[in-house]
N, C-alpha and C positions, 0 to 999 in steps of 0.2 A: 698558211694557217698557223696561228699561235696557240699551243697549247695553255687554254684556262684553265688554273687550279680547281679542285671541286670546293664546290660551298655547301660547308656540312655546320653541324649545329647538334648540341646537347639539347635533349628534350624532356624536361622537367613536368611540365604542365602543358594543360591542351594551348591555352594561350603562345607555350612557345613553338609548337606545331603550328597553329592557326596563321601566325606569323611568317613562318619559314615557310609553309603553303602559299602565305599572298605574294612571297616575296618571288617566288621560283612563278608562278602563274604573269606576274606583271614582265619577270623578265622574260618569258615567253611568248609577251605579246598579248596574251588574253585578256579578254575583260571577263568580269562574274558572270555576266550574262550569256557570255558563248561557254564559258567553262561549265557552269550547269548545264546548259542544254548540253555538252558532249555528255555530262553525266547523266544524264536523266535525272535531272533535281532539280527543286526549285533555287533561284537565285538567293531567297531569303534563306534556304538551310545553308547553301555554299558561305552567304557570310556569318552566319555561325559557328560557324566551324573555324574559317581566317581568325574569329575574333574570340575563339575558344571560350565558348561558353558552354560554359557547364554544363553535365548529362548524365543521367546514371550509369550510362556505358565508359562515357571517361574516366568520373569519377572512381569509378571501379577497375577500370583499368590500371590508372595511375596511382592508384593506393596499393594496388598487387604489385607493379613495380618496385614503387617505393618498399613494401612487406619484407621482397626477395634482393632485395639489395641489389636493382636491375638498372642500367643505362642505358637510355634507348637514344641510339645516335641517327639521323638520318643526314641523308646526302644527295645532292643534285650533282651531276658529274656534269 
């Protein structure tokens, strides 16, 4: 067993979550389709999300980060 480095990512905007989402999902093996249905969502909100599009919940999120002078790092180990 080789130890893989974790693959982590600066997250600036939803687009660069949505991204780091599809990426960590495909190497998982998932398609959108099975990955919704484990979420209870439809396929068409799961790529909304991959392709970060805008929302007033993001929007408003990432402006309060931005505000607070906040780095939000995420990370797939």
């Amino acid at each position: 067993m080789t130890d893989r480095p974790a693959e982590w990512a600066y997250v600036t905007r939803p687009a660069d979550l949505g991204g780091f989402l599809r990426r960590r999902r495909t190497q998982r093996g998932l398609t959108q389709a099975e990955l919704a249905d484990d979420l209870g969502i439809t396929r068409r909100y799961l790529v909304e999300i991959e392709q970060g599009k805008p929302s007033l919940y993001t929007d408003r999120l990432f402006a309060l980060l931005r505000e607070l002078d906040v780095v939000l790092k995420v990370e797939a180990p």
